[in-house]
Phi, psi and omega in degrees: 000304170302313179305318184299307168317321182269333169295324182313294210287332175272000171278291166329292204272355181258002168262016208016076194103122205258100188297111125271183192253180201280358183262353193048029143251183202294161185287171174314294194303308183289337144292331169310309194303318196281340196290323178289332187256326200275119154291132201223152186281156182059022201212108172291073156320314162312312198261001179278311196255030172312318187245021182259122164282341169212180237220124171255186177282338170281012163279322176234091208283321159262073167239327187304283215303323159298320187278289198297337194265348178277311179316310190328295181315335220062352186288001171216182183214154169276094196239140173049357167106029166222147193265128161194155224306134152322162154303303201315320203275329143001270157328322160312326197300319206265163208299323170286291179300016162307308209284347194265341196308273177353339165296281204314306206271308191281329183288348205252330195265324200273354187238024184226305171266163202253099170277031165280358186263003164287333201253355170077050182058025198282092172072024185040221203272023174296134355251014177305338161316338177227085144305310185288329179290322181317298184263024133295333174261328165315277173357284175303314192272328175301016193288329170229149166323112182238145166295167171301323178313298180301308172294342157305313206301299196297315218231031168201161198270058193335167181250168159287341201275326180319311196313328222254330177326119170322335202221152182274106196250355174283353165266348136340306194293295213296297201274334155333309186245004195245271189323296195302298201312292194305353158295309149298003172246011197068033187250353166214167198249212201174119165193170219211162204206114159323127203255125141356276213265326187283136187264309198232349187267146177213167208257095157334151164187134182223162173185144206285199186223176188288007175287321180326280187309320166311320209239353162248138181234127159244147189229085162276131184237131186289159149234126176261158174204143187319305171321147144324136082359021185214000000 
């Protein structure tokens, strides 16, 4: 996610300016280009843009994803129909405030921006409404390859009304606005297992990296107690 925020902000500032369309996303001609630089974890460009005759920017989803958590940032604006760098984002360039983007970038989407538009409005903002305990519990359970399923169970505060559903949609929810972000943000790996019995469907599995415990710190108090625990 920072290396990409940083490929952006510097495509801005040596074109001056990034052209946009009347809709205020990046133009077509400037997705083609970002299409050639920008890496993404997990992600089949070819088969994404399999049925697009022509690329729009929501179309190439981490350029979306990217373009929006930097506006997010202020590091870059929509000035004149063209999108471009802030002082601040600017500023992002030198060797010092490199090192900081990647906070900055993860504290501004999971405890600020509404990742409900991943989940297609999927449970409103449940369970991003609880980011810390959710990835405090990651933090403890991730340590080996888990399903999303299990990990929805260990690591989020169910509402009970989830439950009464025909279909269980809360591991949906959970990799949608939790699990996929921390991927793209480099923070859990990701691999995936063909079910058996199944012609096209298969079985998530996530765990975080050492980046994780770097780069998140929690000051959690336990409260024990005498009683059974059950």
């Amino acid at each position: 996610m920072a290396r990409n925020t940083l490929i952006l902000l510097r495509q801005a500032i040596e074109r001056g300016g990034l052209p946009l369309t009347a809709t205020g996303n990046l133009s077509r001609a400037v997705v083609a280009e970002m299409c050639k630089l920008i890496e993404w974890p997990d992600y089949d460009q070819a088969d994404a843009f399999r049925l697009n005759k022509v690329i729009n920017e929501p179309d190439f989803l981490p350029l979306h994803v990217v373009r929006q958590l930097a506006q997010a940032a202020t590091l870059v604006r929509a000035q004149r129909g063209k999108l471009v760098a802030t002082s601040l984002g600017k500023s992002m360039l030198s060797d010092a405030k490199q090192g900081s983007l990647l906070a900055i970038l993860t504290h501004l989407a999971f405890w600020h921006m509404d990742l409900g538009y991943f989940g297609r409005g999927l449970l409103g903002s449940w369970p991003q409404a609880d980011a810390g305990v959710v990835l405090w519990s990651l933090l403890v359970c991730a340590n080996d390859w888990q399903s999303a399923e299990k990990l929805t169970r260990l690591c989020t505060i169910p509402d009970p009304a989830m439950f009464s559903e025909m279909w269980d949609r809360m591991p949906y929810a959970m990799e949608a606005k939790v699990l996929r972000p921390l991927l793209w943000f480099g923070l859990l790996e990701h691999r995936r297992e063909k079910i058996p019995s199944g012609r096209f469907g298969e079985h998530h599995f996530y765990r975080k990296v050492e980046l994780f415990e770097r780069l998140l710190a929690f000051d959690v108090q336990v409260g024990l107690s005498e009683w059974a625990r059950h």
